[in-house]
C-alpha positions as CSV (number, residue, x, y, z in Angstrom):
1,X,7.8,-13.9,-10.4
2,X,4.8,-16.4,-9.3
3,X,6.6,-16.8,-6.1
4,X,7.3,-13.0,-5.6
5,X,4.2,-11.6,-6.6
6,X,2.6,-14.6,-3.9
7,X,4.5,-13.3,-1.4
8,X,4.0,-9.5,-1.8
9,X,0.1,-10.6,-1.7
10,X,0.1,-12.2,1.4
11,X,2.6,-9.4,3.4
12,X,-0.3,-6.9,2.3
13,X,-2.7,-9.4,3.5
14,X,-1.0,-10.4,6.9
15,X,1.0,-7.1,7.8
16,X,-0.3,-3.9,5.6
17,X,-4.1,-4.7,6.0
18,X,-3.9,-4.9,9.9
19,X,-2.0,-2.1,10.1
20,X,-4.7,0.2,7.8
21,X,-7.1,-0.8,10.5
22,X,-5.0,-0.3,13.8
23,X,-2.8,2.8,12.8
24,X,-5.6,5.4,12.5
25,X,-7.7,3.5,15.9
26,X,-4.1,4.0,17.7
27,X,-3.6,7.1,16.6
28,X,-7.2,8.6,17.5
29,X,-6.6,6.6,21.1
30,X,-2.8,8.3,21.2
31,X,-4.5,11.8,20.2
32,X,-7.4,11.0,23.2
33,X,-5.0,10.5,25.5
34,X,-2.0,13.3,24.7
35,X,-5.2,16.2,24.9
36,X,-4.7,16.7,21.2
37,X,-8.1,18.2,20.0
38,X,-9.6,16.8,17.1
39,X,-9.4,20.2,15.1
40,X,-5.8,20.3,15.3
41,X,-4.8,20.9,11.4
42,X,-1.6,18.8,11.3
43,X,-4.3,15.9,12.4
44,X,-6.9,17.4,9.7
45,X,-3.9,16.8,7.3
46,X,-2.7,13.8,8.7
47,X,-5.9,12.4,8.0
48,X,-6.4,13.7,4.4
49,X,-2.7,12.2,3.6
50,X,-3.9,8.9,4.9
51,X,-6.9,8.9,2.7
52,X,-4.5,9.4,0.0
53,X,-2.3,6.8,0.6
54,X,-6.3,4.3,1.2
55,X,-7.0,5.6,-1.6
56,X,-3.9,4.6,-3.9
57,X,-3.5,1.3,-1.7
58,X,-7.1,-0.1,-2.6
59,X,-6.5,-0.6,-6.1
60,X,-3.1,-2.0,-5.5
61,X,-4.4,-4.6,-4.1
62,X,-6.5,-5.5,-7.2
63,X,-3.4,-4.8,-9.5
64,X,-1.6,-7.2,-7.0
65,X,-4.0,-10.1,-7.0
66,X,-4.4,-9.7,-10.5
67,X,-0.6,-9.7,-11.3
68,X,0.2,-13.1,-8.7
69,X,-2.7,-14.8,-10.9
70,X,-0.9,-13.6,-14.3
71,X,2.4,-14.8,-13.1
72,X,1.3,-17.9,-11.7
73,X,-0.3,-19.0,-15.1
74,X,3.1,-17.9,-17.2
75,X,5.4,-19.9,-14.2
76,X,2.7,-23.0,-15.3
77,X,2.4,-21.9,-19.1
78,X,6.6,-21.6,-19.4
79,X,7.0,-25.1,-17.1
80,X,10.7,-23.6,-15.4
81,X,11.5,-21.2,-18.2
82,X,14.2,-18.7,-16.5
83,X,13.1,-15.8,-18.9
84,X,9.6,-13.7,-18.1
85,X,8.7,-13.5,-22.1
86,X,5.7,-15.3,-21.1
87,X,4.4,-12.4,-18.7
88,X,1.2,-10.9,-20.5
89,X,1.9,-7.2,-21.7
90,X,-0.7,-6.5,-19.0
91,X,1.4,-7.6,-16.0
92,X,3.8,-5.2,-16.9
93,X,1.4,-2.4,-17.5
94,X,0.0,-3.5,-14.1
95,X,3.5,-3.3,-12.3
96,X,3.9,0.6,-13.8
97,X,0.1,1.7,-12.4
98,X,1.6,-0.1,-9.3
99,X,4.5,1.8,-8.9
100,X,2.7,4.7,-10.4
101,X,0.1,4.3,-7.1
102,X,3.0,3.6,-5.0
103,X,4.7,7.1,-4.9
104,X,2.2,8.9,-3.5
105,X,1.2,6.7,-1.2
106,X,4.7,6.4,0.5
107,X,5.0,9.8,0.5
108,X,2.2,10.6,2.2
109,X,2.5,8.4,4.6
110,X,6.1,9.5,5.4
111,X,4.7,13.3,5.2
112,X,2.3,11.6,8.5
113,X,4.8,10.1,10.2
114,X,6.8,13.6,10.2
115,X,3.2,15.5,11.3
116,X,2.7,12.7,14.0
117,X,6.3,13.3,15.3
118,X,6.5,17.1,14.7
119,X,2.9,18.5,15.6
120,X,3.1,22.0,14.0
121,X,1.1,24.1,14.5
């Protein structure tokens, strides 16, 4: 779990964190350049879904941090243990508002991709 949860910090670090910043500065060049106007309410939603999925995303990153320091104490705590009985109750709690936040987030951001691709009107 230490190992895991390591990893899944530093993908969000090195691969979802640039992308937050470049996606929306791509898409507003892309939207420039294709003579969308900026009124256009598939972008007004596209938007407000992205915001969404910000918003669930910035305190997934806490619970993340917060849940690679818990494991990493157990993993030192249990000394090679295979079982995750030394996981505080609030990892796991953690890992449900995680998935919890998770949901809409994707879903949003699929629900972009499709007004991106589709454009209606």
């Amino acid at each position: 779990m230490a190992v895991v949860t390591r990893w899944v910090v530093r993908a969000d670090t090195w691969i979802t964190a640039p992308a937050v910043v470049f996606q929306p500065l791509s898409g507003l060049y892309m939207m420039h350049a294709g003579g969308y106007p900026p009124s256009a309410s598939w972008l007004s939603m596209s938007l407000s879904l992205y915001a969404l999925a910000g918003a669930c995303w910035l305190p997934v990153l806490w619970l993340q941090w917060r849940m690679r320091d818990m494991a990493v104490q157990a993993a030192q705590a249990s000394r090679g243990a295979t079982d995750t009985g030394g996981l505080a109750p609030r990892y796991w709690l953690y890992e449900r508002i995680w998935v919890a936040l998770g949901f809409p987030a994707f879903g949003g951001l699929l629900v972009v991709y499709w007004l991106m691709v589709s454009k209606p009107a």
